[in-house]
C-alpha positions in Angstrom: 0.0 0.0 0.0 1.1 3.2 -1.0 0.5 5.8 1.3 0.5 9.1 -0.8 -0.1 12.1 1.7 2.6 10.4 4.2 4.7 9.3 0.9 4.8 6.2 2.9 5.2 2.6 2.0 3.3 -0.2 3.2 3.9 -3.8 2.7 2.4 -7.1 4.8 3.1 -11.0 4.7 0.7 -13.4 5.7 0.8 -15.2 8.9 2.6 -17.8 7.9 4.3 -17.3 4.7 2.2 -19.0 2.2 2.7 -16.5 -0.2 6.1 -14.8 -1.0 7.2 -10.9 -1.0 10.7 -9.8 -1.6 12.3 -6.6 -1.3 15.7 -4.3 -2.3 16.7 -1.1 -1.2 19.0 0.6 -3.4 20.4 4.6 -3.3 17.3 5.6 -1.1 14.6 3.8 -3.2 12.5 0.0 -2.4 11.2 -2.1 -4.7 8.9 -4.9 -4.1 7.9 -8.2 -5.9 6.9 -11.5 -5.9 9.9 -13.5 -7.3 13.6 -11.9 -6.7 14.5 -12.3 -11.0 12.1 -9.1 -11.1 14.1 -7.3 -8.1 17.4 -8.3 -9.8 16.8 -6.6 -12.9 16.0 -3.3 -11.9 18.9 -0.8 -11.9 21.8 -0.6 -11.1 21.6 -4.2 -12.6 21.8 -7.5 -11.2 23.3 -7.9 -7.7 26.6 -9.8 -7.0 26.0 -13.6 -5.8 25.3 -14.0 -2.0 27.8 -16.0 -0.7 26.9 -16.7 2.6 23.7 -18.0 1.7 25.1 -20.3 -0.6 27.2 -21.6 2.4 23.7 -22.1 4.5 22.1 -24.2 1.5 25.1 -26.3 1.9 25.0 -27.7 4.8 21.0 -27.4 5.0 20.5 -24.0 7.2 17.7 -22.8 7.0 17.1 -18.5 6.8 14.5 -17.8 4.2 14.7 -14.3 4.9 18.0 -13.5 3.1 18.4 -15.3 -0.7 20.9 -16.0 -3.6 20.8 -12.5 -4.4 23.1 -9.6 -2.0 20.7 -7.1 -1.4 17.6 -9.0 -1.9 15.7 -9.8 0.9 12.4 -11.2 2.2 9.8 -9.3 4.0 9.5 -12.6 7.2 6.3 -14.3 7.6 3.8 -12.5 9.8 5.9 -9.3 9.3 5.2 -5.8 8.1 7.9 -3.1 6.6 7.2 0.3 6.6 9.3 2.7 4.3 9.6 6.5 4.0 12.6 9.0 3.5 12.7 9.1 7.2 11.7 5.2 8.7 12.2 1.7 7.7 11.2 -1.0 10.0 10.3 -4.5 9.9 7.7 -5.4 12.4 6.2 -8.8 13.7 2.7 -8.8 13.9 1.5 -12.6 14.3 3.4 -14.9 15.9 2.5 -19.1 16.5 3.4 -18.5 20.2 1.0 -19.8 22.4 -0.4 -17.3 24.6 -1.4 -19.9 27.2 -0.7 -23.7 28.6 -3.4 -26.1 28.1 -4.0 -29.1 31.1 -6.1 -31.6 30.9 -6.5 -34.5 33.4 -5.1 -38.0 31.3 -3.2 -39.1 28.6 -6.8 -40.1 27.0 -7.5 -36.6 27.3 -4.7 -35.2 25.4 -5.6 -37.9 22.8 -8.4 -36.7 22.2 -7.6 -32.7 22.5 -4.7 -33.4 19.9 -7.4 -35.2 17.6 -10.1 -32.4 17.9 -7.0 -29.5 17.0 -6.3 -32.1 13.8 -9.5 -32.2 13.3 -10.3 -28.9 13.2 -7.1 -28.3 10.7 -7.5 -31.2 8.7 -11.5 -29.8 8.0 -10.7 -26.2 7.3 -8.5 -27.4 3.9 -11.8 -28.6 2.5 -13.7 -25.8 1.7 -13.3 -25.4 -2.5 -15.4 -25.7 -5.6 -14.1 -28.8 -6.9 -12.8 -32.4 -6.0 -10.0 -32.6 -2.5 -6.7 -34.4 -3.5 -3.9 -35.7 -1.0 0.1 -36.4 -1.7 0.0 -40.0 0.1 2.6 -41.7 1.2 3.1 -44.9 3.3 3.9 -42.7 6.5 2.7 -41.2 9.8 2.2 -37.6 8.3 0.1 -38.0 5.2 -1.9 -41.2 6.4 -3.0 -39.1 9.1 -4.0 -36.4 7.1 -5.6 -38.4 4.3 -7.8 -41.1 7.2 -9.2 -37.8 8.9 -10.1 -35.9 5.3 -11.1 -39.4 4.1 -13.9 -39.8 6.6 -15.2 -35.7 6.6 -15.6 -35.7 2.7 -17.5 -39.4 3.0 -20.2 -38.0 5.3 -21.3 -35.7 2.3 -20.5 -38.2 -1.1 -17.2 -36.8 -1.6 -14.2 -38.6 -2.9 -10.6 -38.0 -2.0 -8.2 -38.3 -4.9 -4.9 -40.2 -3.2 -1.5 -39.4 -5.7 1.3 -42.0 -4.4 4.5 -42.0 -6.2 6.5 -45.4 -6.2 10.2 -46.9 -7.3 9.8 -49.0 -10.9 8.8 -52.2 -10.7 11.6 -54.3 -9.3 13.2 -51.4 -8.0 12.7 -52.8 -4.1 15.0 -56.1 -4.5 17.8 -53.7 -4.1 16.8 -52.0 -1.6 18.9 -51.6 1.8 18.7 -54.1 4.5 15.7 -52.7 6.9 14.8 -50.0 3.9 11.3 -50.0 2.9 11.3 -48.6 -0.5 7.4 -49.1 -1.8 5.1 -47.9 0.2 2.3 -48.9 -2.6 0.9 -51.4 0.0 0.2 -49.5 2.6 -1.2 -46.7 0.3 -3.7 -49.8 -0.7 -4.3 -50.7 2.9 -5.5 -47.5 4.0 -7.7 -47.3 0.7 -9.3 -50.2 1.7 -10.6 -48.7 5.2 -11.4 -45.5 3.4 -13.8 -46.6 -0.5 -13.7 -42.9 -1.3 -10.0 -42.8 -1.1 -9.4 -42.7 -4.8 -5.6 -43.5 -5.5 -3.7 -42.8 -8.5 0.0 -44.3 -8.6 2.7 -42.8 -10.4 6.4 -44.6 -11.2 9.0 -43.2 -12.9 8.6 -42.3 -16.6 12.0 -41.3 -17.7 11.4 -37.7 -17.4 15.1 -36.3 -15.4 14.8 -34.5 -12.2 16.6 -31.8 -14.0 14.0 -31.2 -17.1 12.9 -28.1 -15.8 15.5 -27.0 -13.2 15.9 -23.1 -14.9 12.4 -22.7 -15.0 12.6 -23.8 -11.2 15.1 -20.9 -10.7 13.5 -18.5 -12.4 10.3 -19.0 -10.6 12.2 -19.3 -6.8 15.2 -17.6 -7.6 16.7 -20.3 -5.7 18.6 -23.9 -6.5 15.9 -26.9 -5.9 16.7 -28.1 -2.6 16.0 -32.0 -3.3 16.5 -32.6 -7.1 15.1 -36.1 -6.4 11.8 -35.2 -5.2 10.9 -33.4 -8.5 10.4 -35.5 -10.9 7.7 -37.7 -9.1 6.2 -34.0 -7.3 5.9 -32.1 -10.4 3.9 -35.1 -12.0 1.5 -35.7 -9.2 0.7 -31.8 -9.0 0.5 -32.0 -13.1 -2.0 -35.0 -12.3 -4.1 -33.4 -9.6 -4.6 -30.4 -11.6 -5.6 -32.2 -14.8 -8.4 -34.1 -12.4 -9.7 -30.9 -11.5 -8.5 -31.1 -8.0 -8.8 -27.6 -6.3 -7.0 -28.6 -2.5 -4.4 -30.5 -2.4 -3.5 -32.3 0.9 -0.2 -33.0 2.3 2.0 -34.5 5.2 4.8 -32.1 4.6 6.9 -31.1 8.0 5.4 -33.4 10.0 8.4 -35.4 9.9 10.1 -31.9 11.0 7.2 -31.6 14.2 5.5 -34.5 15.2 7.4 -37.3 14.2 11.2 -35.9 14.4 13.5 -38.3 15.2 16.6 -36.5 16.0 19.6 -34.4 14.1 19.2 -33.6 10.4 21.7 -31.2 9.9 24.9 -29.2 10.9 22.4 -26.1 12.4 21.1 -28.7 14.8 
């Protein structure tokens, strides 16, 4: 927002960052926009490399706020900047902290308080004008997700289209001892419980997890962070979208909450 009488600059990000804003400052003038190629080609040209955040990607540190580019920033989630000839501040305004500590009298009880919060999280993702999909694995996260949305959309005649990705066929005989590398049958067991559970299953199809790696840094103005994730992700979102799915469903960073195991990386 542009705030003419005050000559005053206004810019928000959402509560949690779902959408992206970037920013430069430059000889007493800000920019904004959504992808940091647009920031890098205003004057006085493009930016020199940053170097330190190449050295976070490398060893997995994690500080979204600064990116490849020296100079080019990003406005945090659930922050606000404010620019003038006289200020510039970022401010917090939303923050996940709880504001207070909840007891409850038994184990069953915290059950049952952690289910109604899921619940309650799960159900809120439903609300569109066309069909619910989910990214299923075999795991904790996205079974979860996918038994709860499974049973809300049956109550009103509602499917749930399931996209699995899995190895090529034979892929599992070489395997690591105590690896499970298909997780098609336990996609298909949790079908099973749920008929509207729809599943589509995608294996490799020779397409390289590098087909489309400049228009990935074009759009992110960043490296992809797991090259081997993209080729199965990019054709289960192609899929969804050609099924007319509207929501899509995941179990992302639930192995990074609820189910973490222990040390990932150097910044732990």
């Amino acid at each position: 927002l542009w705030d003419d009488r005050e000559q005053q600059l206004f810019a928000v990000r959402d509560a949690v960052g779902e959408r992206v804003l970037f920013y430069r400052r430059d000889a007493g003038q800000v920019a904004l926009a959504t992808t940091a190629h647009a920031l890098a080609m205003l004057p006085p040209g493009p930016p020199p490399l940053n170097k330190q955040k190449v050295a976070d990607f490398l060893v997995l540190l994690q500080r979204p706020e600064i990116t490849f580019f020296q100079g080019i920033d990003r406005i945090p989630p659930g922050h606000t900047l404010t620019a003038s000839s006289r200020t510039w501040r970022l401010e917090r305004w939303w923050s996940p902290t709880p504001s207070r500590t909840v007891r409850l009298g038994s184990d069953a009880a915290y059950v049952e308080g952690f289910r109604a919060v899921f619940g309650e999280a799960v159900r809120a993702q439903l609300r569109c004008t066309g069909d619910v999909g989910i990214l299923l694995s075999g795991g904790l996260d996205s079974s979860s997700v996918g038994a709860t949305a499974a049973a809300m959309l049956a109550d009103s005649g509602r499917p749930l289209r399931a996209y699995h990705a899995a190895p090529r066929e034979g892929f599992s005989g070489q395997a690591q001892r105590g690896m499970l590398v298909d997780e098609t049958a336990d996609v298909a067991a949790l079908a099973a419980r749920y008929p509207n559970i729809d599943v589509h299953l995608h294996r490799p199809d020779g397409h390289s997890p590098f087909d489309d790696i400049e228009r990935s840094f074009r759009l992110t103005g960043a490296p992809v962070r797991n090259a081997s994730n993209v080729g199965w992700y990019d054709a289960l979102c192609a899929r969804a979208g050609a099924d007319g799915v509207r929501v899509l469903l995941s179990g992302h960073k639930g192995n990074g909450t609820i189910s973490f195991t222990g040390v990932r990386a150097l910044r732990d």
